[in-house]
N, C-alpha and C positions, 0 to 999 in steps of 0.2 A: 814584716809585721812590726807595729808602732804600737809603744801603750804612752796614752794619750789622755789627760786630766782637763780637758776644755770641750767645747761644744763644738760642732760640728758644721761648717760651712752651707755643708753642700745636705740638700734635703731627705731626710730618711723616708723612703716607698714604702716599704715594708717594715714591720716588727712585730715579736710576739716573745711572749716567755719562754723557754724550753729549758732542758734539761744537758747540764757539761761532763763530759766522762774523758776522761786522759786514759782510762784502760786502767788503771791502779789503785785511783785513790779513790773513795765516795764520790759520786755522781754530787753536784752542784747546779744549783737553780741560775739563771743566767737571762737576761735581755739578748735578743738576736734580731740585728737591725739592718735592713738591706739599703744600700745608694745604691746610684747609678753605676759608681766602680768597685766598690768597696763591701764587703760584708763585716758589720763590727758585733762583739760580742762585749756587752758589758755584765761584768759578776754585779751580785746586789750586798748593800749592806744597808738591813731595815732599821732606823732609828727610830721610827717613831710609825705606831699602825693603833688604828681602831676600825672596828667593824662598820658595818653601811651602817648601824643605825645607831652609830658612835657610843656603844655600850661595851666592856669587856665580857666576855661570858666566860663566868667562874667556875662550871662545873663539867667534867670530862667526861660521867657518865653516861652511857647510851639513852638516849631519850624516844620516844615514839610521836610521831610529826605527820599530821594529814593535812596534804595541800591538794587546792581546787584550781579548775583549770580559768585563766584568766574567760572571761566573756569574749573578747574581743580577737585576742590572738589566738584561744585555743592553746594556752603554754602553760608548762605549772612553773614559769616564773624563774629559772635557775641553770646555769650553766656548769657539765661538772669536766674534771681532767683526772689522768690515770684510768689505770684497769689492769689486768692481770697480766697482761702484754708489755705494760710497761714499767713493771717492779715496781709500782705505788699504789696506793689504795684508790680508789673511787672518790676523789676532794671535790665539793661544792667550791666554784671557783668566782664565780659571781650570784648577786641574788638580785631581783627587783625588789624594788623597795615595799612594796605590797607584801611581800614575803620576811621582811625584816625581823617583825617579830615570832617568828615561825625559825627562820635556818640563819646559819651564821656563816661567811667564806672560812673557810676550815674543818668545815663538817664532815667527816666521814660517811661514806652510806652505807651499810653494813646490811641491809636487806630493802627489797620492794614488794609489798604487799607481803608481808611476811617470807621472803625468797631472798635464799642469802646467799651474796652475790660478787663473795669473796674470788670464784674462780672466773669469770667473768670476765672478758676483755671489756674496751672502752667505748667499741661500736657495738658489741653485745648489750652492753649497759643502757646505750642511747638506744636502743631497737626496743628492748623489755619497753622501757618509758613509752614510746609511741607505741606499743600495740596494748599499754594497758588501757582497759575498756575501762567505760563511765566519765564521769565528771572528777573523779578523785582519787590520789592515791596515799598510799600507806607507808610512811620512812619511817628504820628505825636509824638514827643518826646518830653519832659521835665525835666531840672535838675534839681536833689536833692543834696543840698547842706550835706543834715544831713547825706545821704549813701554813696554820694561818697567817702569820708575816708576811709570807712571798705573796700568797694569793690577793692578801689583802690589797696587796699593792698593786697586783697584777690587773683587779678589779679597775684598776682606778688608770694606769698607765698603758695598758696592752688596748690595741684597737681589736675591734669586732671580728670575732671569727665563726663561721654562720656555722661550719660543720659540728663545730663542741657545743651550739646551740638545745634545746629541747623540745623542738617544737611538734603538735600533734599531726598537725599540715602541712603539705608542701609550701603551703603560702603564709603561714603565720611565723611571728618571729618575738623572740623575748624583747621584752621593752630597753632600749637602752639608757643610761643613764644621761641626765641633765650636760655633764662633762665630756662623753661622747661624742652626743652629738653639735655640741661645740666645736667640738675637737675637728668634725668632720668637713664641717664650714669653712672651717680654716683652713682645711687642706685644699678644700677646693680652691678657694682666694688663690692658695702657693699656687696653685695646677698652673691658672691662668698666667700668674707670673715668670713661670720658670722659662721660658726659651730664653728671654731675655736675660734670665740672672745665670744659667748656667750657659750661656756663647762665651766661648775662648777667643778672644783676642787675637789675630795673626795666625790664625789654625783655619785650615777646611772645612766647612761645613760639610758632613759625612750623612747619606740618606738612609735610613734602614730598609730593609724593607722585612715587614713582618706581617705573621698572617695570622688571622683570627682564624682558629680551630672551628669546626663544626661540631666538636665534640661538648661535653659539661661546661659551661660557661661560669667560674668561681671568679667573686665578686674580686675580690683582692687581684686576681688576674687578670683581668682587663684591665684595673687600677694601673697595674703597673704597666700593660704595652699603653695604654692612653698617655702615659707620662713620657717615656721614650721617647713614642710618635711625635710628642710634642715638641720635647726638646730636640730630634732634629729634623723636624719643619718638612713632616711628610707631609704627601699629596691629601689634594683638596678631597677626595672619597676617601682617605682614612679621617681626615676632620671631621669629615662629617657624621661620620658613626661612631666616633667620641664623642661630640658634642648632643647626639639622641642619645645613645648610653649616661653622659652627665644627667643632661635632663630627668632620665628614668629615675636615676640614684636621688637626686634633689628633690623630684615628689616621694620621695618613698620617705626620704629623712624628714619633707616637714607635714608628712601624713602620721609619721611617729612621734615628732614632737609635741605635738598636742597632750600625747597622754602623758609628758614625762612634765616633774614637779620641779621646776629651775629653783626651788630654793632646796635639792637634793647635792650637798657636796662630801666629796672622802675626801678626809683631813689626812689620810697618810704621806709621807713622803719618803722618798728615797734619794739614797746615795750609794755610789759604784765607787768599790773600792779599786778596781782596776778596769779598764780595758785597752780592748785589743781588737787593731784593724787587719786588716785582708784585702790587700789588694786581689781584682777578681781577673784584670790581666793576664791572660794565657795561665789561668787557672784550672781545675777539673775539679768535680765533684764525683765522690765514687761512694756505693753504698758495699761494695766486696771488706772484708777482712782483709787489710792490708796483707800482699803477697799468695791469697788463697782462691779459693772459688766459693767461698761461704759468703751468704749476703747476710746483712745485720739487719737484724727488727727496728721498723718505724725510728728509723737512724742513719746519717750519712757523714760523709767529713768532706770536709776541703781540703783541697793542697793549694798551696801559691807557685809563682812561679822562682819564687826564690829559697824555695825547698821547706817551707814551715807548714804544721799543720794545723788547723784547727781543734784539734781532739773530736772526738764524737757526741754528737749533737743528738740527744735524741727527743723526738717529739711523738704527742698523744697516740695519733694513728697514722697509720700509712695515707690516708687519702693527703695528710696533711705534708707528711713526709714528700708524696709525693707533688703537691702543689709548690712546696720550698725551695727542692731541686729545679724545679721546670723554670722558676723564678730565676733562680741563684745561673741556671745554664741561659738563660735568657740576656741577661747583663754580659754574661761569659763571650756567649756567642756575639753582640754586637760592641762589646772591647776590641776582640779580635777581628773583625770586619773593618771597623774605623783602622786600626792599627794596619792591615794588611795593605789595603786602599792606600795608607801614607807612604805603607813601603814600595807598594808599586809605580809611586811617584819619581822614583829613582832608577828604576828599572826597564830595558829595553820591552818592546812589546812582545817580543818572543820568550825573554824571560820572565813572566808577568806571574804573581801567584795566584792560584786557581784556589785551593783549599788547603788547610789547616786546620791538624786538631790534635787532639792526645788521644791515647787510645794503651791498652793493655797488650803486652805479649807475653806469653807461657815459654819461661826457659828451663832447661834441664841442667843440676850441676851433677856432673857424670862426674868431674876429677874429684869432687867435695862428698859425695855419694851419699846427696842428700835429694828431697823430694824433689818434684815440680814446683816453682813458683811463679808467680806472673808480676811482672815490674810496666810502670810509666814509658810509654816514648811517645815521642813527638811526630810528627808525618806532615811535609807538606811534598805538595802536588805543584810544582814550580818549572814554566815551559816544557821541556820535554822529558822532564827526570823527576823523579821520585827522591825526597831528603828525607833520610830517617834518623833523628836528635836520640839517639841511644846513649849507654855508656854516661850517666850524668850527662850529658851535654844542653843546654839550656835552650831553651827556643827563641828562634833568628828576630833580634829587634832590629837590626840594621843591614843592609845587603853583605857584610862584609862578614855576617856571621854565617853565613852559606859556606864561607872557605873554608870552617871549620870542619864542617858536615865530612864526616869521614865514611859515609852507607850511601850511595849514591847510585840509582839503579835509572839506565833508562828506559822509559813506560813501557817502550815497542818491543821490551826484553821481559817483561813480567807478567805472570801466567796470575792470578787473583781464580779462586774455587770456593764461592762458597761453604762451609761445611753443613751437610745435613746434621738432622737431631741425630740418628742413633751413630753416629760416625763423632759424636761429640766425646774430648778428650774427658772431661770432668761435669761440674754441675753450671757451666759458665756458657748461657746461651748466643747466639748471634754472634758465630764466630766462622773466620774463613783460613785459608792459606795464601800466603805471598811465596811462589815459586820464583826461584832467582838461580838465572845460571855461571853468573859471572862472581858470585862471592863464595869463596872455598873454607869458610867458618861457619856461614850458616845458609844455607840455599833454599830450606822450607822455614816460614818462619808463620806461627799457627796464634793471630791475633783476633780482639776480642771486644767488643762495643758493650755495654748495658743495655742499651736500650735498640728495641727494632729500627725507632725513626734514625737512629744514629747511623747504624748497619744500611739503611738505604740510602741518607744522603751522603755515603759514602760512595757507594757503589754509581749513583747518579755522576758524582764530580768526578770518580774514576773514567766513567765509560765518555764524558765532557775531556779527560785528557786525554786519554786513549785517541780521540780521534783529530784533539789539536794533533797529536804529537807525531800520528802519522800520517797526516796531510801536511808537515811541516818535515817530516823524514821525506816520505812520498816513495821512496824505494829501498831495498838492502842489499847488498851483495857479498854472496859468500863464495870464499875459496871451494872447491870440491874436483873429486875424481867421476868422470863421465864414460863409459865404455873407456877406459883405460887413457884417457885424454885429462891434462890437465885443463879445468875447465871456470867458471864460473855463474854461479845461480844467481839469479835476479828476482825479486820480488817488487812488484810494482802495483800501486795503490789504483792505476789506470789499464795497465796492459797483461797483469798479471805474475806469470811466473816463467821465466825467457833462460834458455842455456847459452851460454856462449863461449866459444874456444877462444884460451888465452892465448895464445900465439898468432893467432890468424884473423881474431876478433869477429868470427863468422857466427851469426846467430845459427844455429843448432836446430832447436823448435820452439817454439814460444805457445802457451794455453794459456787462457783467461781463467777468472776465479768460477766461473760457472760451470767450466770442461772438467772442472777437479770432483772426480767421482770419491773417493777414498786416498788416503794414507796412511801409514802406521812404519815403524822404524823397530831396529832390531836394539835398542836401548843404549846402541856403545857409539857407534858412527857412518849406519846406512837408514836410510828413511827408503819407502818404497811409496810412488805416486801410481795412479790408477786414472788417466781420463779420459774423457770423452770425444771422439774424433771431430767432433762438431761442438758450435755450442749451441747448436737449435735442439731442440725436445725431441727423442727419441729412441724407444724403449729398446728395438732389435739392433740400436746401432753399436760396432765394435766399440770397445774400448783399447786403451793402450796404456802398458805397464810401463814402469823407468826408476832402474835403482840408481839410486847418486847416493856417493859415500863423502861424509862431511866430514871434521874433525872438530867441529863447531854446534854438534847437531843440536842439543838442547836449547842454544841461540836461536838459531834457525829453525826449530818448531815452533818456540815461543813471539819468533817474528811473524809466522805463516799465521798464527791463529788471532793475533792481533788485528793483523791485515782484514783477516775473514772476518773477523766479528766485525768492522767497522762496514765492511760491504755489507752483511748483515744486516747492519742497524740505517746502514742508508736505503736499505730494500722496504725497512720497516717504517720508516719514519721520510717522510716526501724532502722534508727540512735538510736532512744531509744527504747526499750525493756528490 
């Protein structure tokens, strides 16, 4: 973290006002601005504010206020923030200027159509508004002297956010301001520019690849993959659905410009008494109560990778919460990609990195005989072995920080079990078990993703090593006792599973993975095999039993079942075999 008194290089994608909480002191109103690397949080100090229609308004009493819905948009003209969900009242946060002499930024709303609407959350509020019928409605409003500063500025500095809108239609939108859409022109001009001003000198050019969701399309969200894509110099089909995307956005802004009065300017200005940057570098974003299974309302925090927090950010609604995250995990995710790519640059192809992320584990402190809590670590998926960055230990920027890596499991050794719902330890969903036989501190270790999509591109790049790892092992062999013969078991990714006598190196009997009818083991050091005298299909035909006693057995189940799923997945999938 850097606090920092000058402008800013590299171009801000995102930004919006929200709300700063350290856990202790009063919540404080704050600028949150997203780059490409960086997430900055700037505090405000208002010196100087007037209202849109550059008049102070001297009276604090409640007043009573009937607004008509625009002709054109179908809007009553007004954008508001807070609600009962977020510990602040209902603030008029922008107006159109049609409305100037009618509502001031700072207005409280204290009822709609006579409906007081104190307990109310924020998307309750925006629902009332659209289902109220007619051409008009009924406020009784009140000003806040302590909000209207922040807002007023907010009005004037924060870019468009379509959700905190009012509008009656899916299709209609509150007029924005002359300064807006200024503002948005320019951005576009940057758009154009930026591959060129953000290329690093003597660096890689690194390709992303990202996908456009088929889910809610939020305008701010395409903004920012359009911009990425940009900067680095994806393929000609992702251009080109930026470039019809651009198009859509530039008729829409100068089908709005018309109706906005370019000699409408806010005279406020602001100045930041401090800020503070964030590197987004093998960062995470978590919405959990630090150490617990509680999630926090319409709220999340950062961590960096140099152990600093953010404090807790909280904004309007969760749809918005959740647009922030996807955002802020978006930068995350393709830092760490460019980075990994660099580090594979140094590394043999066998030990290539596959994936990396942070992720949550639930530990018990038994000697301390205190609850459950759940702490940060790190996980990557590196050639044939699993790194786990526990214990503080910081995540690998150079090959040399692997040596450090003291949790080192290899893949063909570890049993991965999703956990069902009702088998769930606490209130912390999409979580699994990491079975491990070879570490005598902790051999089940019960981790924990937030989100589904996280929980399956996990499980994707797992079942991706799982099967490098054992087409590059291709066999195992274990010590064991066989009818009273010292002997050794074979597990083979091609021939199956072979006995053979160590003295005399005579194959025994050998079965393939489709002759194995059952197994199951006595928990301490005998497994019992069950197979099929043939491996052609048939129901009356004998089977044959074979105890083998191991001293390794939990190794050697967790190698068998590896094996199996990977033939498995090449039965199911034509692609691997």
């Amino acid at each position: 973290m850097h606090d920092r008194h000058q402008s800013y290089p590299i171009e801000v994608l995102f930004e919006d006002h929200v709300t700063l909480s350290d856990g202790r002191s009063k919540p404080h109103l704050v600028l949150l601005q997203l780059t490409s690397e960086t997430l900055i949080i700037r505090r405000l100090k208002i010196t100087q504010v007037s209202s849109i229609n550059n008049k102070q308004v001297q009276t604090i009493i409640p007043r009573n206020v009937t607004l008509k819905r625009h002709p054109t948009t179908h809007s009553f003209g007004f954008s508001i923030k807070g609600g009962s969900d977020t510990g602040f009242p209902v603030i008029i946060s922008r107006v159109v200027y049609t409305n100037a002499h009618l509502l001031h930024v700072g207005d409280a709303i204290l009822s709609i159509n006579s409906e007081n609407i104190s307990t109310l959350t924020h998307d309750e509020v925006i629902q009332k508004l659209r289902d109220t019928s007619g051409d008009q409605v009924n406020l009784i409003v009140k000003y806040m002297n302590d909000m209207a500063p922040y807002l007023s500025s907010a009005s004037a500095t924060a870019r468009s956010s379509f959700s905190s809108l009012i509008p009656m239609t899916q299709t209609s939108y509150t007029l924005p301001t002359s300064h807006s859409v200024r503002l948005r022109r320019q951005q576009n001009r940057m758009s154009a520019e930026y591959p060129s001003r953000y290329h690093r000198p003597g660096k890689q050019e690194q390709r992303l690849s990202l996908m456009l969701s088929d889910q809610r399309k939020d305008t701010d969200e395409y903004e920012l993959l359009s911009r990425l894509l940009l900067c680095e110099n994806e393929n000609e089909r992702c251009r080109h659905q930026l470039e019809t995307f651009a198009k859509e956005q530039q008729q829409q802004t100068d089908s709005i410009t018309t109706l906005v009065d370019e000699d409408d300017e806010d005279n406020s200005t602001v100045d930041y008494v401090s800020v503070h940057e964030y590197s987004l570098l093998y960062a995470y974003v978590t919405q959990y109560i630090t150490g617990t299974d509680k999630l926090r309302t319409n709220s999340f925090q950062l961590h960096t990778l140099d152990g600093s927090q953010s404090g807790i950010i909280i904004i309007d609604t969760s749809a918005q919460q959740h647009l922030w995250i996807s955002r802020i995990n978006t930068i995350i995710h393709n830092l760490s990609a460019r980075t990994i790519t660099e580090l594979n640059q140094s590394l043999l192809s066998s030990e290539q990195v596959l994936y990396a992320t942070w992720i949550h584990e639930r530990v018990i402190n038994i000697n301390q005989n205190r609850l459950p809590e759940w702490k940060p670590v790190f996980i990557v998926m590196k050639g044939s072995d699993l790194y786990i960055f526990d214990d503080n230990k910081p995540p690998p920027i150079c090959s040399y920080d692997f040596i450090c890596c003291s949790r080192i499991y290899p893949i063909v050794e570890i049993l991965i079990e999703v956990t069902p719902s009702k088998y769930l330890h606490d209130d912390r969903q999409y979580c699994f078990t990491l079975t491990v036989s070879n570490d005598l501190i902790a051999k089940c270790r019960y981790f924990n993703f937030e989100t589904k999509n996280g929980l399956d591109e996990f499980l994707s790049n797992w079942q991706r090593s799982l099967y490098m790892s054992v087409y590059s092992v291709k066999n195992r062999a274990f010590g064991c006792m066989y009818q009273g013969q010292i002997c050794r078991l074979v597990i083979d990714i091609n021939n199956g599973f072979e006995m053979y006598n160590n003295e005399t190196n005579v194959m025994l009997w050998s079965f393939t993975f489709e002759q194995l009818q059952s197994s199951s083991d006595n928990g301490r050091d005998k497994i019992y095999f069950e197979f099929k005298r043939s491996s052609l299909p048939n129901e009356n035909e004998s089977t044959i039993k074979i105890e083998v006693q191991c001293q390794h057995l939990r190794i050697l189940i967790h190698v068998i079942n590896a094996f199996l799923t990977i033939k498995l997945i090449g039965k199911r999938d034509n692609t691997i075999d």
